[in-house]
C-alpha positions as CSV (number, residue, x, y, z in Angstrom):
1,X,-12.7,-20.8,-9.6
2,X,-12.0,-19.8,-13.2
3,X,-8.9,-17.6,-13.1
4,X,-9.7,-14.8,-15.3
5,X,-6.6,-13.2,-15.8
6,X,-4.2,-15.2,-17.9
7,X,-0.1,-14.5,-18.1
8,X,0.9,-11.1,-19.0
9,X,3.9,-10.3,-20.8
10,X,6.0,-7.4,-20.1
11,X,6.1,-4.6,-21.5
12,X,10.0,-3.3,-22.7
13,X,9.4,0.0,-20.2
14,X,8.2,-2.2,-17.2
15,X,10.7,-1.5,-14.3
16,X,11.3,-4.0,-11.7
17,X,12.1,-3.1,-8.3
18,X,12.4,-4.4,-4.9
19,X,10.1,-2.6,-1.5
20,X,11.4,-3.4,1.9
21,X,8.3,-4.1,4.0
22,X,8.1,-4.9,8.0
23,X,12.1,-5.5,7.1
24,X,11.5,-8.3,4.4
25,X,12.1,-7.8,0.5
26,X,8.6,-7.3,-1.8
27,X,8.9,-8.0,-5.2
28,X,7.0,-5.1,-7.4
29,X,7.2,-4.0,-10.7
30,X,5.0,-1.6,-13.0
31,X,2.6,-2.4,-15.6
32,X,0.2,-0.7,-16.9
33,X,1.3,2.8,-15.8
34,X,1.0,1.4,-12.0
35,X,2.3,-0.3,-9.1
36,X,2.1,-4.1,-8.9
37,X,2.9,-6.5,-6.0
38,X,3.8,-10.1,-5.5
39,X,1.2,-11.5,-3.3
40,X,3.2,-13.9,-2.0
41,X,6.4,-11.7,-0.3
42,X,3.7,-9.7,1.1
43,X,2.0,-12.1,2.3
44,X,5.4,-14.1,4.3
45,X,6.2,-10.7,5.3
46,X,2.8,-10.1,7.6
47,X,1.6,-13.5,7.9
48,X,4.4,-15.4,9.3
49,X,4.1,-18.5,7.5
50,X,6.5,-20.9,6.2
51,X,4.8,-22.3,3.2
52,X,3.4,-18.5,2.1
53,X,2.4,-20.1,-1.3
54,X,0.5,-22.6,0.5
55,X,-1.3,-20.0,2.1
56,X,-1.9,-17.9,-0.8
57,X,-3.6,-20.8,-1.9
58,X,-5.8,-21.2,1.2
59,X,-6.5,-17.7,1.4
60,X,-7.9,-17.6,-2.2
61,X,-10.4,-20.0,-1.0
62,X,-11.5,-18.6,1.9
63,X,-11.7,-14.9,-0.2
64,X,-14.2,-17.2,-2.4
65,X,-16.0,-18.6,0.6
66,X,-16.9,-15.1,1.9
67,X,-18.1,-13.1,-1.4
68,X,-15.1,-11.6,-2.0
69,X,-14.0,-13.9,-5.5
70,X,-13.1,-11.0,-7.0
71,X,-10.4,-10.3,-5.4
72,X,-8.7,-13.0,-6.9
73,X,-10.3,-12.0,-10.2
74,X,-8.1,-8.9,-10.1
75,X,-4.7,-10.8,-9.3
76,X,-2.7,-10.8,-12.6
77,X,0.3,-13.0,-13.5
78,X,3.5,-11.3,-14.6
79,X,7.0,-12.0,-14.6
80,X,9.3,-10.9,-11.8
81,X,13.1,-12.0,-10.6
82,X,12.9,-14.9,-8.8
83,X,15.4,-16.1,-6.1
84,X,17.4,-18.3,-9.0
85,X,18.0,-15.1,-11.0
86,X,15.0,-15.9,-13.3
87,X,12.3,-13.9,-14.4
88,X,9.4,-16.2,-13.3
89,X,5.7,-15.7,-13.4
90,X,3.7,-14.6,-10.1
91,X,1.0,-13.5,-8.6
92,X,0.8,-10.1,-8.6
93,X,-2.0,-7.2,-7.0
94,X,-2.1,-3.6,-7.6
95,X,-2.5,-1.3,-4.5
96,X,-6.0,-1.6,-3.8
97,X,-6.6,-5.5,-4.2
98,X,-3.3,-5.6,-2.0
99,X,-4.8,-3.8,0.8
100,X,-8.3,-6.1,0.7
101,X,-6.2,-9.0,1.0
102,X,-3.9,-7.8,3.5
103,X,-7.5,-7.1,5.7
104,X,-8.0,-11.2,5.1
105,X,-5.0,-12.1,6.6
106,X,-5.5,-13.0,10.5
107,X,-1.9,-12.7,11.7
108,X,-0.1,-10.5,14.5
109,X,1.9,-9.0,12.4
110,X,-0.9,-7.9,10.0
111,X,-2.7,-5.8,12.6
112,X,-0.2,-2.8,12.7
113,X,-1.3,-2.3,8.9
114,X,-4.8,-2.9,9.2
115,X,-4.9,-0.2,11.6
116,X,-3.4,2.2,9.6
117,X,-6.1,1.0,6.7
118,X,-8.0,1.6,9.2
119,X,-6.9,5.7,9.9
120,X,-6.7,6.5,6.7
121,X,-10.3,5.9,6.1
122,X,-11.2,7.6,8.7
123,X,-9.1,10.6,7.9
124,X,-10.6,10.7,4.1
125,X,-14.8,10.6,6.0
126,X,-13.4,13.5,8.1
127,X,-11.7,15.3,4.7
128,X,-15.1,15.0,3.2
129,X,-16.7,16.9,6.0
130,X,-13.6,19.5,6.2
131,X,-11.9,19.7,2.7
132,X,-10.0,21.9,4.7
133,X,-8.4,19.4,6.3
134,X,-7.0,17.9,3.5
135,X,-5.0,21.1,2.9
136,X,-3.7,21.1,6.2
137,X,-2.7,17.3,5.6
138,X,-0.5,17.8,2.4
139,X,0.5,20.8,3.7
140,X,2.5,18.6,6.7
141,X,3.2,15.7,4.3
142,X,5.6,18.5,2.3
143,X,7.1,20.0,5.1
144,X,7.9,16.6,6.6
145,X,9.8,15.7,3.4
146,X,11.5,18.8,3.6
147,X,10.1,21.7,1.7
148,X,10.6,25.1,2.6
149,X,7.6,27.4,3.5
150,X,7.5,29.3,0.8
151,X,7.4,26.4,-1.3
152,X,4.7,24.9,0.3
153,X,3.0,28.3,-0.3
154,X,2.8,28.6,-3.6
155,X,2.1,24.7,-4.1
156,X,-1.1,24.8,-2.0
157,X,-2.0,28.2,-4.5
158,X,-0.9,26.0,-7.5
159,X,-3.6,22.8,-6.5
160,X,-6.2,25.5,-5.6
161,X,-5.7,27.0,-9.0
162,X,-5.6,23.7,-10.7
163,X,-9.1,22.4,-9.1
164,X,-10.6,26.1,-10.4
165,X,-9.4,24.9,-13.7
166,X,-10.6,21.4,-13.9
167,X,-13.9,22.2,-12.2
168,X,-14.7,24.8,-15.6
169,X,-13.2,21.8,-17.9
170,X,-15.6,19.2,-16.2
171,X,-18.6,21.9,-16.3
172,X,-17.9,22.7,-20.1
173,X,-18.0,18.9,-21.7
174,X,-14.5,17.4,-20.5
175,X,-15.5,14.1,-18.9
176,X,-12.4,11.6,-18.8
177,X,-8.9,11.6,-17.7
178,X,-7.5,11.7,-21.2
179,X,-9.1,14.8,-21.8
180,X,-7.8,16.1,-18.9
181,X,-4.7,14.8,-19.5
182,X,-4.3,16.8,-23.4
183,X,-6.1,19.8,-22.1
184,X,-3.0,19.9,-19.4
185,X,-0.2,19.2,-22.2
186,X,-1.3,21.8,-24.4
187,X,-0.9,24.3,-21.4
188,X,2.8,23.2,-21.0
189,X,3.7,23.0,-24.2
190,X,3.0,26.6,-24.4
191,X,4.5,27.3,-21.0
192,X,7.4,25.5,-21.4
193,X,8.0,24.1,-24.8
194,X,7.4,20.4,-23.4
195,X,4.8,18.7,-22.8
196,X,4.3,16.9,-18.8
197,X,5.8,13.9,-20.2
198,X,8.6,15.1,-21.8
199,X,9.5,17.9,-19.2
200,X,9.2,14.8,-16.7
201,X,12.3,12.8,-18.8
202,X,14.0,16.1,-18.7
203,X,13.9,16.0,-14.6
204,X,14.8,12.3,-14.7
205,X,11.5,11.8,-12.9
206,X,9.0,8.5,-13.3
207,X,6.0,8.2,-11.9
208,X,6.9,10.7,-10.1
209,X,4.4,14.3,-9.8
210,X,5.8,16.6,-11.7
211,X,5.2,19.6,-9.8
212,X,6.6,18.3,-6.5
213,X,9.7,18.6,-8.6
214,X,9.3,22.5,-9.7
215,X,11.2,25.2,-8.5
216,X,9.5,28.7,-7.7
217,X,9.6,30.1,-10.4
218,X,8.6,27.0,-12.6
219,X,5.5,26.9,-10.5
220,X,4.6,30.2,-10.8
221,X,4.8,29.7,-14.3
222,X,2.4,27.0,-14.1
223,X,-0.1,28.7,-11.9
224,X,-0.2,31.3,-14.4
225,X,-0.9,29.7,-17.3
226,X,-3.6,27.7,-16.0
227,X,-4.9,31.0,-13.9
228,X,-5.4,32.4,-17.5
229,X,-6.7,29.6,-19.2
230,X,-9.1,29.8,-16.6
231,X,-10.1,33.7,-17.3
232,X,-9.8,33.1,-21.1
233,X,-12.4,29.8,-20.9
234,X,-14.8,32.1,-18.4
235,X,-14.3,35.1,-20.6
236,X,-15.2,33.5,-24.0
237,X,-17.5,31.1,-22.2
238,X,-16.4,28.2,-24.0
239,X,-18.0,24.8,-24.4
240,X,-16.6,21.6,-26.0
241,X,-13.0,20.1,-26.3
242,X,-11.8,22.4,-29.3
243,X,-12.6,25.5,-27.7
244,X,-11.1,24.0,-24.6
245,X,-8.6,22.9,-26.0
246,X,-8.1,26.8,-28.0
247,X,-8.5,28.5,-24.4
248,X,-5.4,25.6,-22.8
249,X,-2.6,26.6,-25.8
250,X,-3.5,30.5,-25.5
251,X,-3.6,30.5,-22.0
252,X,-0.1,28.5,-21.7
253,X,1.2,31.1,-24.3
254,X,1.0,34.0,-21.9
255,X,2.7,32.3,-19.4
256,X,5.2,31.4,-22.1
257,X,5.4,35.0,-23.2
258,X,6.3,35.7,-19.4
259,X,9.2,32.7,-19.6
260,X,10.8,34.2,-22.7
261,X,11.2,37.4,-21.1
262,X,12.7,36.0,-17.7
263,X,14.9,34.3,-20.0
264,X,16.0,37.3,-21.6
265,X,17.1,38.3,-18.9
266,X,19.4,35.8,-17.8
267,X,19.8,32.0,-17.6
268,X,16.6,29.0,-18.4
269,X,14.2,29.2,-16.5
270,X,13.5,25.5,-17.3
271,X,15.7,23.2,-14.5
272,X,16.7,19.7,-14.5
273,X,16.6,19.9,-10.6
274,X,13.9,17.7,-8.5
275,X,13.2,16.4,-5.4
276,X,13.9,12.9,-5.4
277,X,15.5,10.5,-2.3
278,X,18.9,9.9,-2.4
279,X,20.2,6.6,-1.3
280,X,20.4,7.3,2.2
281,X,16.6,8.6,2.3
282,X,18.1,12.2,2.7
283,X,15.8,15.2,0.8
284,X,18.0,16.9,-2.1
285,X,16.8,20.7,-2.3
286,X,16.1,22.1,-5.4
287,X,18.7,24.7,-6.2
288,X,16.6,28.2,-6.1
């Protein structure tokens, strides 16, 4: 089989870190703004093998064998710290060609995960049927990581609020993530005087969602400005990306209006707090 993908060289913001899975190291590192894994820890880690290289090599085969060659067609080589100290090139999978070839893998130890695969489908057929469901789902995936009630409150508002918004963007001509994606900055800007990248570097945050890592009152802030984009976009009945994109900045200006005058009154409203995991897997709060 002809590999398609050749050797990739990293990027300068590529980050290379180690995942401890089933209690043995995984190699991953991020390239092109996602998560990629080194099929070959994962696959010493849940099959068991010896030689795991060996039966990479195998497995490719029988992938082929059984209509699934593109699989492999997705595997990308990139460079990753090998056990001499070396960056050396692997096989890597993002998360989705990971967990089709974790399903190949006929091994004891693989079964645990495939049944998890396994729930989780089922659990997105049942969300499908009860989109309340998924509510109730992220509502327990917050409180099990430690957010307060409240918090979880106004979250839940802010998503609701948020799918209003995009649903008018997506009826009124905005049909791809990137326009999404400007639509959103030009609402924070105005907000906040940063866009979601930049106000992401000031939280020392990642890949991480921004908004998991907003206090109170930066979420209300948020919900507000996309609330009233919302009104302005239904009120003017706009159509097309400029007016859009008109309706995003104004709408982020009132809630900017609303900062400046909090901010009057005392300190920033703007925090460098989050939410990340301390070493020890222990929740920080966010200072209120």
């Amino acid at each position: 089989m002809t590999h398609k993908s050749n050797t990739y060289k990293m990027k300068e913001e590529t980050t290379n870190k180690i995942a401890i899975f089933r209690g043995q190291k995984v190699r991953r590192t991020i390239w092109k703004n996602e998560w990629w894994f080194s099929v070959i820890d994962v696959i010493e880690a849940l099959s068991g093998s010896s030689i795991p290289k060996r039966y990479w090599s195998d497995l490719k085969r029988k992938l082929a064998s059984e209509g699934y060659g593109e699989v492999y067609e997705k595997i990308v080589r990139l460079k990753l710290l090998s056990a001499d100290g070396k960056m050396r090139e692997t096989d890597c999978a993002n998360t989705e060609t990971m967990f089709r070839i974790v399903q190949s893998i006929p091994s004891p130890k693989a079964e645990p995960f495939k049944r998890w695969l396994a729930r989780v489908g089922y659990e997105r057929v049942q969300e499908i049927d009860d989109p309340e469901l998924a509510t109730k789902r992220s509502r327990a995936i917050y409180k099990a990581k430690g957010y307060s009630e409240s918090w979880i409150e106004k979250r839940m508002r802010g998503i609701a609020i948020r799918e209003d918004l995009t649903e008018e963007w997506s009826e009124r001509g905005v049909d791809n993530e990137k326009g999404y994606a400007i639509l959103t900055a030009e609402i924070t800007k105005a907000t906040f005087g940063m866009t979601p990248s930049e106000y992401k570097k000031h939280k020392s945050l990642n890949r991480e969602n921004l908004r998991d890592h907003m206090n109170d009152i930066e979420l209300i802030l948020t919900m507000l400005g996309e609330a009233t984009t919302t009104k302005f976009t239904r009120d003017r009945d706009s159509k097309g990306f400029p007016k859009l994109r008109k309706d995003s900045k104004d709408g982020g200006a009132v809630a900017g209006r609303t900062r400046k005058d909090i901010e009057r009154q005392g300190k920033s409203v703007i925090s460098k707090e989050n939410y990340l995991s301390e070493p020890e897997n222990k929740m920080r709060k966010i200072k209120r």
